[in-house]
C-alpha positions in Angstrom: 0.0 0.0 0.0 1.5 3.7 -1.1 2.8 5.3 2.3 0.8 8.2 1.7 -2.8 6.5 2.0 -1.3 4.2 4.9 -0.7 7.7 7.1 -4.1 8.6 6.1 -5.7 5.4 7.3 -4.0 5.9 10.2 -4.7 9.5 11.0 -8.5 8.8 10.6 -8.2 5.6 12.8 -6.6 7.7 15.2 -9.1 11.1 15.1 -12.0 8.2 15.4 -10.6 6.4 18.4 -9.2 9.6 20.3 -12.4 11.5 20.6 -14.9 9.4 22.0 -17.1 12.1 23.0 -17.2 13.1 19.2 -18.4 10.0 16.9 -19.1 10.2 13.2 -19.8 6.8 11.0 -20.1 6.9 7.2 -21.3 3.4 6.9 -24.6 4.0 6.9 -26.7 4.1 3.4 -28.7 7.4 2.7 -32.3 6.0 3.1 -31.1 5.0 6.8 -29.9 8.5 7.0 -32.8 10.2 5.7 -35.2 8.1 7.4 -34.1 7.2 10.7 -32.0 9.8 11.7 -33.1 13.1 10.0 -37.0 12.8 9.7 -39.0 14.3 12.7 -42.8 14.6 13.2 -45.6 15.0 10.0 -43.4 14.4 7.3 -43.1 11.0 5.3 -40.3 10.8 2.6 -39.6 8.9 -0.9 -37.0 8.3 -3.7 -33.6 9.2 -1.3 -30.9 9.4 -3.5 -26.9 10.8 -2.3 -24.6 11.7 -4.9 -20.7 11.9 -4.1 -18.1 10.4 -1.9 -18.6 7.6 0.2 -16.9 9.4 2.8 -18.4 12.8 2.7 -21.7 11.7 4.4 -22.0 10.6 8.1 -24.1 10.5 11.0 -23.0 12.2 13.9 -23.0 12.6 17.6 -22.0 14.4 20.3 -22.9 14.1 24.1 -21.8 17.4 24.4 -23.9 19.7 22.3 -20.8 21.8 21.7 -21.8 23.0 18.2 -25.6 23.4 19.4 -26.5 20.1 17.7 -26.1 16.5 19.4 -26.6 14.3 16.7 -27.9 14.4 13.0 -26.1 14.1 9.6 -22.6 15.6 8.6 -22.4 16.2 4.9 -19.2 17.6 3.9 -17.0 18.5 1.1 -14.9 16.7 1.9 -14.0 13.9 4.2 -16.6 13.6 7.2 -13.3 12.2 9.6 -12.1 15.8 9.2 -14.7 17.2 11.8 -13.2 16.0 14.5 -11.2 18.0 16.9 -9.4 19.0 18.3 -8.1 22.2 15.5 -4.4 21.8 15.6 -4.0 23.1 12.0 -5.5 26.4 10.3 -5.2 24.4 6.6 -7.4 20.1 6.9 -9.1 18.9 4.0 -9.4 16.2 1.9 -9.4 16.7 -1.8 -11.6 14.2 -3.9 -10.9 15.5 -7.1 -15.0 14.8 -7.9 -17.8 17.0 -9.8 -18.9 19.9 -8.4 -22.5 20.9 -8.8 -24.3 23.7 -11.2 -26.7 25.4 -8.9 -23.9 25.7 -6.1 -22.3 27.7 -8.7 -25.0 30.2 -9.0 -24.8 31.0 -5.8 -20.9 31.3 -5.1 -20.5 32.8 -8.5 -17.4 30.3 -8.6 -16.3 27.1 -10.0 -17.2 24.0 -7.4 -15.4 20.9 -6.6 -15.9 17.8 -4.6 -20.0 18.1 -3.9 -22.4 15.9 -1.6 -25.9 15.9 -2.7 -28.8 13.9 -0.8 -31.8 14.0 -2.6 -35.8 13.6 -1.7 -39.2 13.7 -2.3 -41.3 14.8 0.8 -44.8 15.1 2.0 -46.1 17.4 5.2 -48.8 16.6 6.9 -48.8 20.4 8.0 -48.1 23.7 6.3 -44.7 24.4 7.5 -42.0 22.4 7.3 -38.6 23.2 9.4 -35.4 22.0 10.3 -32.3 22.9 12.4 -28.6 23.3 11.0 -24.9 24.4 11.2 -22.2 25.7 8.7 -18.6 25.1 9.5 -15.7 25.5 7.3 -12.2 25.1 7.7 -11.8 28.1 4.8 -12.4 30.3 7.9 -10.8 33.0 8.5 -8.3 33.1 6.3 -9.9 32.9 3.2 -12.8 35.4 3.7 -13.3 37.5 1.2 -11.3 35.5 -1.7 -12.8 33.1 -4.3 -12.6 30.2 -2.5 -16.1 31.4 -1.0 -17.4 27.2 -0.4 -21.5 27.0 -0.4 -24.0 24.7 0.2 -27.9 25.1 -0.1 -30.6 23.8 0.3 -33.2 23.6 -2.8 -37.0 23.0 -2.9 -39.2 22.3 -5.7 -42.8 21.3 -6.3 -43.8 19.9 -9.4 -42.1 22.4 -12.2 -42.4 25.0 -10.2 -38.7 26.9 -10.4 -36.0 25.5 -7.2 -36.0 28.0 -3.9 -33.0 28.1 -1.9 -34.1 27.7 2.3 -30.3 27.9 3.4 -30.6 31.6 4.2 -30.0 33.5 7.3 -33.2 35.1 9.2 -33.8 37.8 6.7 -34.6 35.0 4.1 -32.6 36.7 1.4 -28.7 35.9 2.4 -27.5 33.0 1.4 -24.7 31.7 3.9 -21.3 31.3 2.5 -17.4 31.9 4.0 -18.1 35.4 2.1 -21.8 36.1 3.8 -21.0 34.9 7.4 -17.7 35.2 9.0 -16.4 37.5 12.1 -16.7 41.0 9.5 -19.6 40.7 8.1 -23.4 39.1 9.9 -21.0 38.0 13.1 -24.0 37.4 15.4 -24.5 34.2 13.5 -20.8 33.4 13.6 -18.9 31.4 15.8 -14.9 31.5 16.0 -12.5 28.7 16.6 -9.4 29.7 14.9 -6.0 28.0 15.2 -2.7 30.2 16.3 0.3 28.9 15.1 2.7 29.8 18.4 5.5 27.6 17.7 6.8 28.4 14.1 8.5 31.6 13.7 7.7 32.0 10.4 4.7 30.8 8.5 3.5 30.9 5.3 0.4 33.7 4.5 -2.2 31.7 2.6 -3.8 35.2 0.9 -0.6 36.8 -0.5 1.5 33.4 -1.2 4.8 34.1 0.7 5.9 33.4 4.2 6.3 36.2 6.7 6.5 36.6 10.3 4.7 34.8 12.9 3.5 37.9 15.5 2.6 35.1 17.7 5.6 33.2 18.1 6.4 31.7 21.7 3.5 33.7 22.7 0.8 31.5 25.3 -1.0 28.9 23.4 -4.4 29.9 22.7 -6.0 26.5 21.9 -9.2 26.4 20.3 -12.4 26.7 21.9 -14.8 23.5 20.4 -13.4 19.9 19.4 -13.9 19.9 15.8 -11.2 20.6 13.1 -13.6 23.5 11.3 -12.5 26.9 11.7 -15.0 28.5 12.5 -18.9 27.8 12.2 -22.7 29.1 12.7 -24.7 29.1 15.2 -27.6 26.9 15.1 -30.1 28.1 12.2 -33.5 27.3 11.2 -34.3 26.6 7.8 -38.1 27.4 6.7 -40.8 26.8 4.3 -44.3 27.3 3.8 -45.6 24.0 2.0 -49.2 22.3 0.9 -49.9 19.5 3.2 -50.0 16.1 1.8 -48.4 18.2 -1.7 -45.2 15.7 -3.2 -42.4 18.1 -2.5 -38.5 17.5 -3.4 -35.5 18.6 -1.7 -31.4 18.7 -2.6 -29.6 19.4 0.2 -25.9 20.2 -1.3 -22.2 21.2 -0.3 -19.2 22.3 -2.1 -15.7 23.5 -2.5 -15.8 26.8 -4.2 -12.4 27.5 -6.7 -10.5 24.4 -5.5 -11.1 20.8 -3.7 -8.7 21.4 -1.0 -9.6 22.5 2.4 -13.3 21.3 3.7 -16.7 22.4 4.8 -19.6 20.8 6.4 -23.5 21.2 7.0 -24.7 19.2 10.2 -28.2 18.9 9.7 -30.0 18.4 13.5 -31.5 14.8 14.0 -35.7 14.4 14.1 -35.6 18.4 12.9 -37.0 17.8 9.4 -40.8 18.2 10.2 -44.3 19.9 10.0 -46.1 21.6 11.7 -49.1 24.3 11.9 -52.6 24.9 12.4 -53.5 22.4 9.5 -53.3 18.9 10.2 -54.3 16.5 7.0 -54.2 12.9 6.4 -51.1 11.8 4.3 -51.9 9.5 1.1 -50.0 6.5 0.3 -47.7 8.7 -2.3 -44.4 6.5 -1.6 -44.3 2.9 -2.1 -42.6 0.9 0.7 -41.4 -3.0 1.2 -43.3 -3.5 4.5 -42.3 -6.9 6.1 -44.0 -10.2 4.5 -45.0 -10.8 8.5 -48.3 -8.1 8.9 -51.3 -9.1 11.3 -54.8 -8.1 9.7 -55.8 -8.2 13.7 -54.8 -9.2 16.8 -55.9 -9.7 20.2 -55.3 -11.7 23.4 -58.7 -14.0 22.9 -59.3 -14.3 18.9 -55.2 -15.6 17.9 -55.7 -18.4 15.3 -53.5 -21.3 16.9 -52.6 -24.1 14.5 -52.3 -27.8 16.2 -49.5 -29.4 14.2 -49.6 -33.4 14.6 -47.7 -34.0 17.8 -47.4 -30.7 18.7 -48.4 -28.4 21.7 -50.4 -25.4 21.4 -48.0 -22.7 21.8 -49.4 -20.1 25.5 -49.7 -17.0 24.0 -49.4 -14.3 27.1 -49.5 -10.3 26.3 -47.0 -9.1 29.4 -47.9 -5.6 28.9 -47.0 -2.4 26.4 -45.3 1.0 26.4 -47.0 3.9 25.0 -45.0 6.6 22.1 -45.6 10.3 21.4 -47.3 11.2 18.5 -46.1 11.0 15.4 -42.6 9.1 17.2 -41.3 5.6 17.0 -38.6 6.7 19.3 -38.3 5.0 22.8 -39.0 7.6 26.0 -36.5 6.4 28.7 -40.0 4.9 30.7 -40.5 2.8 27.7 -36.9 1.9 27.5 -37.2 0.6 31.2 -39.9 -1.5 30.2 -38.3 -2.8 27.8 -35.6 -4.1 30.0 -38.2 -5.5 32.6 -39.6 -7.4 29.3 -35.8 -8.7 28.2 -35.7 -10.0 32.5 -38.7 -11.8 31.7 -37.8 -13.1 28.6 -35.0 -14.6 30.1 -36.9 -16.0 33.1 -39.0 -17.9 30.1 -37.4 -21.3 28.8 -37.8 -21.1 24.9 -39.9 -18.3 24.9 -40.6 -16.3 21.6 -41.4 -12.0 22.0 -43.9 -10.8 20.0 -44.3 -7.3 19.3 -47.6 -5.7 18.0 -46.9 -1.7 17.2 -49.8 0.3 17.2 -51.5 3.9 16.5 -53.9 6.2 16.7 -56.3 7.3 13.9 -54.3 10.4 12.9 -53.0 9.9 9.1 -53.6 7.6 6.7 -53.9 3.7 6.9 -50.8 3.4 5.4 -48.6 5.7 7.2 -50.1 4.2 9.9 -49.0 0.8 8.7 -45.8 2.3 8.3 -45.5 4.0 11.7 -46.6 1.5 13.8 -44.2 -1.1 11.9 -41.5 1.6 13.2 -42.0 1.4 17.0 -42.3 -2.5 16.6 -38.4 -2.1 15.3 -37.6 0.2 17.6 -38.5 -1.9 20.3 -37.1 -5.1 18.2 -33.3 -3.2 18.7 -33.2 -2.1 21.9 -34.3 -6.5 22.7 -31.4 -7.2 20.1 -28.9 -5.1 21.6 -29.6 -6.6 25.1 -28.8 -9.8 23.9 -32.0 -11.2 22.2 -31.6 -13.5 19.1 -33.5 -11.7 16.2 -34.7 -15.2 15.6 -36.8 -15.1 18.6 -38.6 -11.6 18.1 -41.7 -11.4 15.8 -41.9 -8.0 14.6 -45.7 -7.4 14.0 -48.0 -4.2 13.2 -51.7 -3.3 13.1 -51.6 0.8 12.4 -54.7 2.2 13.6 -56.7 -1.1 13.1 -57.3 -2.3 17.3 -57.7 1.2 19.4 -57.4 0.7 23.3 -59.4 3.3 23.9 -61.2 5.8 22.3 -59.4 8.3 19.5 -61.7 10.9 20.0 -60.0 12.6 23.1 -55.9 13.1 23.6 -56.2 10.9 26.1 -57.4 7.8 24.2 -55.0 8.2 21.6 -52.1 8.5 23.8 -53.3 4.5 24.8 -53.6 3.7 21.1 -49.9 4.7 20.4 -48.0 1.7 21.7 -46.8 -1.6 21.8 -47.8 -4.7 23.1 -45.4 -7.5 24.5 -46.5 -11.3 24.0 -44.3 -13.9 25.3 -44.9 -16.9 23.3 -43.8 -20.6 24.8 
């Protein structure tokens, strides 16, 4: 293996390992991305597509909220490794020599290199739709000002209707580039982390191509204020739009190098912040087609379960050992739930041969099938946190009714917060 690529191996196994508090992962496909890690309340999404490096998109998470955002999606320009901290050089990037993207370029007014696209068609089950987000860039501050002005945006379309850029600061006309937000010019949304060279006396000045003096040789280190290689960044922004529910919309959110693919820059879009909300609250159609699992219950409950005597077989005891309730529109566990869950994995294992079967649930809000859909969410969602205890996937049935067997009554809140749940059935 060439030397070179063997240090860089290295170096990334090294920034991975030696921030723990600070985890990316570019493993992950972008419908995983898209769907489980960016997608909040009211929205249901189609057709995910990501164009560019393997290694330019990532999930990412940090327990210590030092950029404002704990966890979401990195998309960078260039390598997503290159985030993490801690900023011991003014001058990290990785250069993929790949395309750059057209409508980028209308916005930096500059050639584009290396871009990350992920793609996707989107329906609202309100009339706004929102998300949370922060710009960084490793371009800062030495090259504000200059043509190397990187960009990303965010575009939104509806049928032919002509692509509107959200990534803009509150004024919703400035886009946000290295040119448009920096310490000089809209500095309230700006947020420093420079590197200062104190140990060379003589460095080299990026803007006028020649090496001068260092004014802060052998003074005090200053080291940088956040753990992440970037520059400098934003503070957290909100991106908005004013849709038509249950309307087929399509998003590109992109990032790019602007006049050359050297040094990077990064979007970190906020997990469960892509949603709807409002005073109008519709019913979503089936506009996406999905593979739901081959296993799907028309009905279930504890007295009518068709049991099948085999020849010389037992009928299997079929016992529901109770349920955990979600929020609306979530398939993520509450920390009660996730307690339950680990009174149910005790149990299980108290059980000889026992089988779980999980029967996810909703209320009547929506359509049938993004019901379907939902409730076949919280079944998995429970199904993983069983799996990561230590539970064979072989011996959890992942099952789902939607709306179909309400516990109580969806006409008050209070009814449909006992519809949104599952059920727990040890089977032995």
């Amino acid at each position: 293996m060439n030397k070179v690529w063997v240090y860089i191996l290295l170096s990334i196994t090294s920034m991975r390992l030696g921030h723990a508090q600070v985890v990316v992962d570019t493993s992950y496909s972008a419908s995983y991305l898209v769907e489980k890690v960016l997608l909040g309340s009211g929205v249901i999404v189609g057709n995910v597509k990501y164009t560019g490096e393997k290694h330019a998109i990532s999930t990412y998470l940090d327990d210590s909220n030092q950029l404002g955002i704990k966890k979401g999606i990195l998309l960078t320009s260039g390598n997503a490794y290159y985030a993490l901290g801690p900023n011991k050089s003014p001058r990290t990037g990785w250069a993929s020599s790949s395309k750059g993207d057209v409508e980028l370029e209308s916005i930096a007014r500059g050639k584009t290199w290396d871009a990350a696209v992920l793609e996707f068609d989107f329906v609202t089950a309100s009339e706004n739709l929102t998300f949370r987000y922060v710009f960084a860039s490793e371009e800062y501050l030495e090259y504000v000002g200059s043509k190397f002005n990187d960009v990303f945006g965010f575009f939104i379309s509806r049928n032919d209707e002509p692509k509107v850029n959200i990534a803009k600061l509150p004024d919703g006309q400035t886009p946000i580039t290295i040119n448009t937000v920096n310490n000089a010019l809209n500095n309230e949304y700006y947020v420093d982390n420079a590197y200062h060279n104190t140990t060379d006396p003589f460095i080299w000045d990026v803007r006028n191509k020649k090496v001068i003096d260092n004014e802060n040789y052998l003074q005090e280190e200053i080291p940088p204020k956040f753990d992440t290689q970037f520059d400098g960044f934003t503070k957290v922004l909100e991106a908005r739009y004013k849709v038509v529910p249950n309307q087929i919309y399509h998003i590109k959110l992109a990032i790019s190098d602007v006049g050359d693919g050297i040094l990077d820059s990064g979007v970190f879009l906020e997990a469960g912040s892509f949603q709807s909300s409002g005073d109008l609250l519709v019913a979503l159609d089936d506009h996406f087609e999905k593979e739901l699992p081959v296993k799907k219950l028309s009905r279930i409950t504890e007295t009518n379960v068709e049991q099948t005597q085999l020849p010389n077989t037992k009928i299997p005891k079929r016992h529901l050992i109770g349920f955990i309730e979600f929020e609306f529109d979530r398939s993520n566990l509450t920390s009660l739930a996730a307690n339950t869950v680990a009174r149910v994995y005790n149990q299980w294992m108290e059980t000889s041969g026992a089988i779980i079967d999980l029967v996810g649930h909703t209320d009547d809000l929506g359509s049938h099938s993004y019901n379907d859909l939902l409730s076949m969410k919280r079944s998995e969602s429970v199904a993983k946190m069983l799996t990561d205890l230590g539970v064979p996937s072989t011996e959890i049935n992942v099952n789902y009714v939607g709306e179909t067997i309400p516990l109580s009554s969806n006409e008050t809140e209070e009814g449909r917060a006992r519809n949104r749940r599952v059920e727990f059935y040890l089977v032995y």
